[in-house]
Steps between C-alpha positions, in 0.01 A plus 500: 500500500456136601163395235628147429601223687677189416250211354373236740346201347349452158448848308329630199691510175478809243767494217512838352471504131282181542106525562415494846390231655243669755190418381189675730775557811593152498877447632736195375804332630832545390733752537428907341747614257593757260735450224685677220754758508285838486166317773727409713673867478209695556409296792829549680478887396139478682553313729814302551364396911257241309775264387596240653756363273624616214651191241756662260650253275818424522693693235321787581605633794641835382217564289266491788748611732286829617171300530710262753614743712155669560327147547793428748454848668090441534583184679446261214737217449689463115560162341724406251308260274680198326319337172142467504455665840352784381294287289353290783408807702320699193382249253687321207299698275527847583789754391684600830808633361680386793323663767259416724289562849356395737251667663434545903144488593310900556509576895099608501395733763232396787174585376363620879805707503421674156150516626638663845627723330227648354644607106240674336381464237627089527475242177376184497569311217314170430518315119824635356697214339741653229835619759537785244121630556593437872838719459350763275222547818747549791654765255166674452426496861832609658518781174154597671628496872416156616657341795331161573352255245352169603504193290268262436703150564264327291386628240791758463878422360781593770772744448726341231789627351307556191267726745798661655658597165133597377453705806843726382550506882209582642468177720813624716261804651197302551354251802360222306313232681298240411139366647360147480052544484461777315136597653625479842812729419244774361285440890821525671542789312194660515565432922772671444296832361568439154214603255561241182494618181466173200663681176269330195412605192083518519542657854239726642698797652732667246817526632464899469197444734685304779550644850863499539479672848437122637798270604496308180591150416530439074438158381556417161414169298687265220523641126233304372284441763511836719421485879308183602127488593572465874728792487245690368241355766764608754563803356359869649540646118543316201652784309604517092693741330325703211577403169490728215649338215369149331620225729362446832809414705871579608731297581503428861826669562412817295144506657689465872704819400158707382333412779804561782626854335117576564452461807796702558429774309170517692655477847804776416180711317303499837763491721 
């Protein structure tokens, strides 16, 4: 399954292990890579098509001799790294233990196509910055049957290999696209015969109250802001989850789950 493709141009740059350096969706040049010996594992073991080299140091070849041969076999090119290679590709500062990759850029679907298609119910995500939130969300959504999920480009982080390994696979079985105007997205939507629902804490339909028998379109917000006001203008129902506890929130990956296993139950109850 063909997801990434090999980096044109100046890219972002996420070092796992390091803070990200997304700030509100914002991207930054330089190449994306993960380093350290059990990162850069669990990436190949997700999703070994995303690399497009792998930079063993030299030494180490045997050690890493099974994560060479699966990079080679997904098409990724291995490099032998002299001296201070490794440590001009990840950072003088960091602890690579001799391995380190680079990362091809995520192969996003068309977002008419998605549309085209017509997934139902299909998320919109606009305002999630952490890769890890972003990663725990696809899991949530696929977990709850979802095929399609459109990203925000920005105000949202892309698919990272922190939100791959976040997503514990889940990004393989989805279409994920991403939209530029956010407002316009949810008219072309609504054109489209999409009723959107804004999930917000403060919302005026209760979830359990929401019409599910409609072709649905979910939007859902940042962690500390929620959904923007012109969602919310744009949106047909502005729609919370009842709390019963003390605090007046979920995280926006939990409250994506709650509100998608919902609307499923519903459906499969009435179907």
């Amino acid at each position: 399954m063909k997801n990434f493709r090999d980096r044109r141009g100046s890219q972002e740059r996420e070092r796992h292990g390091a803070p990200s350096q997304y700030r509100g969706g914002q991207e930054h040049s330089g190449p994306e890579v993960v380093f350290g010996v059990e990162p850069v594992r669990e990436l190949i073991a997700a999703a070994p098509n995303s690399i497009e080299a792998l930079h063993v140091r030299a030494g180490e070849e045997r050690r890493f001799a099974a994560e060479m041969e699966r990079v080679r076999a997904a098409g990724g090119r291995v490099a032998i790294a002299r001296d201070g290679e490794i440590e001009r590709i990840a950072g003088r500062d960091v602890r690579h233990q001799g391995i380190v990759a680079t990362v091809r850029d995520y192969h996003y679907a068309d977002l008419d196509e998605v549309v085209a298609a017509a997934p139902d119910p299909l998320v919109l995500v606009d305002g999630v910055t952490d890769p890890r939130n972003l990663g725990a969300l696809l899991r949530s959504a696929e977990g709850a049957g979802i095929t399609a999920v459109v990203l925000a480009r920005d105000r949202t982080v892309r698919i990272t290999p922190a939100a791959v390994k976040s997503s514990a696979g889940a990004w393989v079985h989805l279409k994920i696209a991403r939209c530029g105007n956010v407002a316009r997205t949810l008219e072309m939507l609504k054109e489209a015969g999409y009723w959107v629902v804004a999930l917000a804490p403060g919302g005026d339909v209760s979830l359990y109250d929401l019409d599910t028998s409609r072709k649905l379109a979910i939007v859902v917000g940042s962690e500390g802001e929620g959904v923007r006001p012109i969602v919310r203008k744009n949106a047909d129902f502005v729609v919370s989850i009842p709390m019963r506890g003390k605090v007046d929130s979920l995280n926006v990956s939990v409250a994506t789950a709650v509100a998608l296993f919902e609307i499923g139950r519903k459906r499969s109850a009435s179907a």
